[in-house]
C-alpha positions as CSV (number, residue, x, y, z in Angstrom):
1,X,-70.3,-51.4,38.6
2,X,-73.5,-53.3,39.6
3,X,-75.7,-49.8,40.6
4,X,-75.2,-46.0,41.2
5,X,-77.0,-45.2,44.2
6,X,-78.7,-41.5,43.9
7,X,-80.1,-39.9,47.7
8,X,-83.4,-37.9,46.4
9,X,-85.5,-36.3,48.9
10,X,-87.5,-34.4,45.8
11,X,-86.0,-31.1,45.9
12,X,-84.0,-29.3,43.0
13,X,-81.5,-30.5,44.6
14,X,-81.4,-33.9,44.6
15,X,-82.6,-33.9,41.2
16,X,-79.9,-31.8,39.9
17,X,-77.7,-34.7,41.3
18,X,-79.6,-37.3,39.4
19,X,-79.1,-35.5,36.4
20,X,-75.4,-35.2,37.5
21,X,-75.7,-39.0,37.8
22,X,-76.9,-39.7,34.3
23,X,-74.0,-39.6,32.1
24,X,-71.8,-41.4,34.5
25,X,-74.1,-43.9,34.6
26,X,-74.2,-44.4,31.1
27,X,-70.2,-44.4,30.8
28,X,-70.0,-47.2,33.5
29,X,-72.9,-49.0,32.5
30,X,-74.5,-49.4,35.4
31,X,-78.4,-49.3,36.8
32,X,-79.6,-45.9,38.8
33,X,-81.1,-46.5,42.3
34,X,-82.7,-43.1,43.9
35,X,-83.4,-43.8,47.7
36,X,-86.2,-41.5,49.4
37,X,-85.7,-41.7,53.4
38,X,-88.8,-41.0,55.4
39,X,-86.9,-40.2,58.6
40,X,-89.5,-38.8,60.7
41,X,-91.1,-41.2,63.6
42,X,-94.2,-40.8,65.0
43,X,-92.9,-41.2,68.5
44,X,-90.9,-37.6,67.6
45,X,-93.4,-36.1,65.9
46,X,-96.6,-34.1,67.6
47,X,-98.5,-34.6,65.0
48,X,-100.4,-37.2,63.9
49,X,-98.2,-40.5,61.7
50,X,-98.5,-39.4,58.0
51,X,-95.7,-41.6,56.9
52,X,-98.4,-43.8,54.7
53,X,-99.2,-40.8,52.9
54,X,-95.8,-39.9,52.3
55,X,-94.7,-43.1,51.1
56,X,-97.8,-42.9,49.0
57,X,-96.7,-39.1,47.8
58,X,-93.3,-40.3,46.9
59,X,-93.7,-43.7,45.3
60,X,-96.1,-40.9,42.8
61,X,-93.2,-38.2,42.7
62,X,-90.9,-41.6,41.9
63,X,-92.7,-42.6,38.9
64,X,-93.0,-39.1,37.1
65,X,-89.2,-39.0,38.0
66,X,-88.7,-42.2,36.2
67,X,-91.2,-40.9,33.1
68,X,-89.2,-37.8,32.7
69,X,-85.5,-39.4,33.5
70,X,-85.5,-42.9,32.1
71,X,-85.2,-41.9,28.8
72,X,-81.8,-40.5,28.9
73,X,-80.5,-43.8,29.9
74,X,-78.3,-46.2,27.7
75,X,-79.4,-48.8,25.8
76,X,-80.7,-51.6,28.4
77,X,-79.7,-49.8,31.6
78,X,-82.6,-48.7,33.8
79,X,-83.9,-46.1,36.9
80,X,-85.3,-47.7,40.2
81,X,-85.8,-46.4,43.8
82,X,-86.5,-48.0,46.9
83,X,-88.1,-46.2,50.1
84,X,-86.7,-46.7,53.5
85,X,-87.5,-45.3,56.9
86,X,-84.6,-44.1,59.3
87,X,-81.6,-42.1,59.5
88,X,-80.5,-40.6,56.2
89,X,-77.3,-41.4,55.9
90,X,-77.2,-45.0,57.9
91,X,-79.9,-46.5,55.4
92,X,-78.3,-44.9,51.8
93,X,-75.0,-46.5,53.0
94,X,-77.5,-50.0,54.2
95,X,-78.9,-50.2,50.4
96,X,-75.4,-49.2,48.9
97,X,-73.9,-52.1,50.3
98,X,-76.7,-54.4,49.7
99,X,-77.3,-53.7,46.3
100,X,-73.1,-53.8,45.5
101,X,-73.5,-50.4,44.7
102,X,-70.0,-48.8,43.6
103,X,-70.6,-45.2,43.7
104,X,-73.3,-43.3,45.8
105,X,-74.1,-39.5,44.7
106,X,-75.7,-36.7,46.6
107,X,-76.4,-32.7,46.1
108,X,-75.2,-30.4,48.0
109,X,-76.6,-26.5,49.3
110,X,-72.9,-26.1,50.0
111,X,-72.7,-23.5,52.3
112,X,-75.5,-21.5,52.1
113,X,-77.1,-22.9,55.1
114,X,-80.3,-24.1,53.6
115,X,-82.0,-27.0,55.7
116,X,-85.7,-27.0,54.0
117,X,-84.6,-30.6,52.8
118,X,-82.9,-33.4,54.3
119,X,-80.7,-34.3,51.2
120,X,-78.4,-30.7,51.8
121,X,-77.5,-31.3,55.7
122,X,-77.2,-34.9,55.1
123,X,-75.1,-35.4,52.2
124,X,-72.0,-34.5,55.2
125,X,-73.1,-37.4,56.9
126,X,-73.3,-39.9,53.9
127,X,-69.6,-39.1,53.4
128,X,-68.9,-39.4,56.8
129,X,-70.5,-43.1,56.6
130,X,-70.7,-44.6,53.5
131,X,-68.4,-47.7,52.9
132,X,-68.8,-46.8,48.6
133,X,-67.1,-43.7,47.0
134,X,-69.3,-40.6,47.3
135,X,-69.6,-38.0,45.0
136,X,-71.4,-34.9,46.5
137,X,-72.3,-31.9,43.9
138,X,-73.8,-28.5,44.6
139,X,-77.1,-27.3,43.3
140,X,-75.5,-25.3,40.9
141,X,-73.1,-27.1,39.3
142,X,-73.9,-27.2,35.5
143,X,-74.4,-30.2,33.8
144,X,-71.7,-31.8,31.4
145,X,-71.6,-35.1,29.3
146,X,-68.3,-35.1,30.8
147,X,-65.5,-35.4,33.3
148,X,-62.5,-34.0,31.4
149,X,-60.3,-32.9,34.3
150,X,-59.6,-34.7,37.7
151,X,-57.6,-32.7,40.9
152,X,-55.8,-35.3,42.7
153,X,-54.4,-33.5,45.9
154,X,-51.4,-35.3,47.4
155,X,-50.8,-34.4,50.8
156,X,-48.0,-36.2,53.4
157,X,-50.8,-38.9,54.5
158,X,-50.1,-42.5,53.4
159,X,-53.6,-42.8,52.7
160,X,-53.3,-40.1,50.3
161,X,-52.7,-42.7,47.0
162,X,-55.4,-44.7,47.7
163,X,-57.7,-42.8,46.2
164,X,-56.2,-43.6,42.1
165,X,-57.4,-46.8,41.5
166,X,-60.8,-45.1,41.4
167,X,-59.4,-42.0,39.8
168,X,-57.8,-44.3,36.8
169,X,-61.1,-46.1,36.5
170,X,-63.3,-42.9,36.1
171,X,-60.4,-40.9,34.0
172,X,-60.4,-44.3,31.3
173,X,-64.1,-43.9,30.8
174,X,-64.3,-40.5,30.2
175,X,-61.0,-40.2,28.8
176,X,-59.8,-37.2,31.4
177,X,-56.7,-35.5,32.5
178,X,-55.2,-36.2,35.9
179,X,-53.6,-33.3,37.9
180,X,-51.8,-34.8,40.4
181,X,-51.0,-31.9,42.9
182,X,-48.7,-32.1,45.9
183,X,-50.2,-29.7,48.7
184,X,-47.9,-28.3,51.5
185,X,-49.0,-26.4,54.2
186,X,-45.7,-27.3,55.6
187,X,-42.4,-25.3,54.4
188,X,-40.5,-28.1,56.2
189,X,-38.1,-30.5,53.5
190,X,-38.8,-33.7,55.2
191,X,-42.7,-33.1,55.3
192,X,-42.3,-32.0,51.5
193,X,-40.7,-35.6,50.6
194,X,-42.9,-37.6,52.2
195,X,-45.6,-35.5,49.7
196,X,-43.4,-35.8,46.9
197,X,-42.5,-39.9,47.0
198,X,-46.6,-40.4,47.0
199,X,-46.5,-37.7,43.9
200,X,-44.1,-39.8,42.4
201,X,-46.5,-43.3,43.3
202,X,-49.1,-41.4,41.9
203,X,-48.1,-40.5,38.1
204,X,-45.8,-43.9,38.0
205,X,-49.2,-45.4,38.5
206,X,-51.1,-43.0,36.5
207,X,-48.2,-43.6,33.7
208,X,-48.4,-47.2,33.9
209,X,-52.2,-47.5,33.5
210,X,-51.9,-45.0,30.2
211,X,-53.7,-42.1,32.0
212,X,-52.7,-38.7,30.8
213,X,-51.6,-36.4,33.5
214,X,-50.2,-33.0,34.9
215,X,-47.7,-32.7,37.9
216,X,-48.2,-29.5,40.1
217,X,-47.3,-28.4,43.6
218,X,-48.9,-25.7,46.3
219,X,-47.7,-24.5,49.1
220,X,-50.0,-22.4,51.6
221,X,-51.0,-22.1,54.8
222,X,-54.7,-22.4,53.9
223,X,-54.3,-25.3,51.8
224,X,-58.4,-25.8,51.0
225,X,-58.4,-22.1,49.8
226,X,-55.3,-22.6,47.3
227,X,-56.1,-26.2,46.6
228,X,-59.7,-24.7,45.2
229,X,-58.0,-21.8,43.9
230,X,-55.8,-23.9,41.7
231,X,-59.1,-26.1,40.7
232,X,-60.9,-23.0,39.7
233,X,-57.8,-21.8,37.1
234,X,-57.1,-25.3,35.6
235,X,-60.8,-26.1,35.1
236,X,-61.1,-29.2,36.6
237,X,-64.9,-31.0,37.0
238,X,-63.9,-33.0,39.7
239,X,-61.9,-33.1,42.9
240,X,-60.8,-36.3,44.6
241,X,-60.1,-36.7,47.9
242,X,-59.3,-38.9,51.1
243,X,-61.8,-38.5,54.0
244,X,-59.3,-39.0,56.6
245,X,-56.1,-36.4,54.9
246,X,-54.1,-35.7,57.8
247,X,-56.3,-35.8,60.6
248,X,-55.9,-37.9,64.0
249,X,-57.4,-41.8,63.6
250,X,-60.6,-41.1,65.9
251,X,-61.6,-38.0,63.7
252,X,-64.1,-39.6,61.1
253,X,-63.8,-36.7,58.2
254,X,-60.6,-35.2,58.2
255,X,-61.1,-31.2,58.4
256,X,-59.5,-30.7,55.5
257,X,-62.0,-32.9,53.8
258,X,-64.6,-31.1,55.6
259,X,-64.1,-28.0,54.2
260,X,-62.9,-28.7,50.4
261,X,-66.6,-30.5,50.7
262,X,-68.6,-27.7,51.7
263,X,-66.7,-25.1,49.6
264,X,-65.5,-26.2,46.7
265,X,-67.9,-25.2,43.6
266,X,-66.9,-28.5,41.9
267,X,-68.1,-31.8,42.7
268,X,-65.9,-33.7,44.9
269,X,-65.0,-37.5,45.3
270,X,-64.6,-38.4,48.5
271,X,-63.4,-41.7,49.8
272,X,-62.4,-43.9,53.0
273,X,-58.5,-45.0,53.4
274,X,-58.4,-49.3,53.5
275,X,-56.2,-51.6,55.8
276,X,-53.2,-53.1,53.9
277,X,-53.8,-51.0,50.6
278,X,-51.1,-51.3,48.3
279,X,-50.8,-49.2,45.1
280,X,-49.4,-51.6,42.2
């Protein structure tokens, strides 16, 4: 993993994700890269352009970042940043791609409703468009050295497997247990199957690559509220999920994505189904 890409806008927020940030960093190896968005135009603002003195005001805030964060780094790994003007989301997902960045992190208000700072109402967006896997975590979340326990919800999608190569990578380098765990909001048996032959892809592949893992199944008719329920009573510092789990093909972010996102007290790993993906 060339670079983890971290949105900061300077609020507690997007500095509790940097320090989220830092020990995965340091267990993949790779470089930090905070991006700062100045996404206000003069031509929609009524007042006059300050954006030279904001880019002055947070190349500063930048460098005291790096004083106080850098140090917490591994051994030859280091903390950069890179300021950009446009739309939030579109330019974190520009400099993601550029840079060969494999992961891109963002804080979260969850759903408190705050909007004082761009990072909280944005960081829907930058799953909604980034290409790289996104983790977004709430303000609140405390800070661990680890990520001993991964939720895997398998729903009836076929995209739903796609999401373990990722899974495998992150559960080898902090040595974590997988729980693999069907969700049916269907009591249907053939709607069940489908959810159990990708359960049964899942740990096979989980199996294969040496991964330690629990098998588990729900079934609700509020999946997001059980699926969270069930993260809360295992324990689990990370839930990973498709953006697109059973929702229509011109829906960007499925709804169930939508709201396991803004509820779940967790962080959550969110990424985009491929063309022709094949689980070996």
């Amino acid at each position: 993993m060339q670079a983890i890409v971290v949105a900061i806008d300077f609020s507690n927020i997007s500095l509790h994700a940097l320090e989220y940030t830092i020990p995965i960093a340091n267990k993949f190896k790779a470089d930090i890269l905070m991006i700062w968005v100045d996404k206000i135009s003069p031509t929609e603002s009524l007042y006059p352009d300050t954006s030279n003195q904001n880019r002055l005001e947070a190349i500063k805030r930048f460098e005291e970042i790096i004083k106080q964060y850098s140090k917490r780094m591994g051994k030859g790994l280091k903390m950069d940043y890179k300021l950009k003007k446009g739309k939030v989301y579109h330019e974190i997902d520009h400099m993601a791609r550029h840079e060969g960045a494999g992961l891109i992190i963002a804080g979260t208000h969850g759903i408190s409703g705050f909007e004082e700072y761009w990072i909280g109402s944005n960081a829907y967006k930058i799953v909604t468009y980034a290409s790289s896997p996104v983790i977004v975590v709430r303000h609140d979340y405390p800070i661990t050295k680890g990520i001993f326990r991964i939720l895997a919800p398998i729903d009836s999608s076929s995209e739903t497997i796609q999401k373990f190569p990722y899974i495998v990578s992150l559960a080898k380098m902090f040595k974590s247990e997988v729980h693999v765990l069907a969700t049916h909001s269907s009591h249907l048996n053939s709607i069940q199957r489908l959810a159990e032959k990708y359960v049964q892809q899942a740990t096979s592949y989980l199996f294969a690559n040496e991964v330690p893992f629990v098998e588990d199944s729900i079934v609700s008719n509020d999946i997001t509220k059980a699926t969270l329920q069930y993260a809360i009573n295992v324990g689990v510092d990370l839930i990973s999920i498709m953006t697109e789990q059973e929702t229509p093909s011109n829906a960007l972010l499925g709804l169930h994505a939508q709201q396991i996102i803004s509820q779940s007290p967790m962080p959550v790993l969110s990424i985009h189904p491929q063309d022709n993906f094949c689980l070996q």
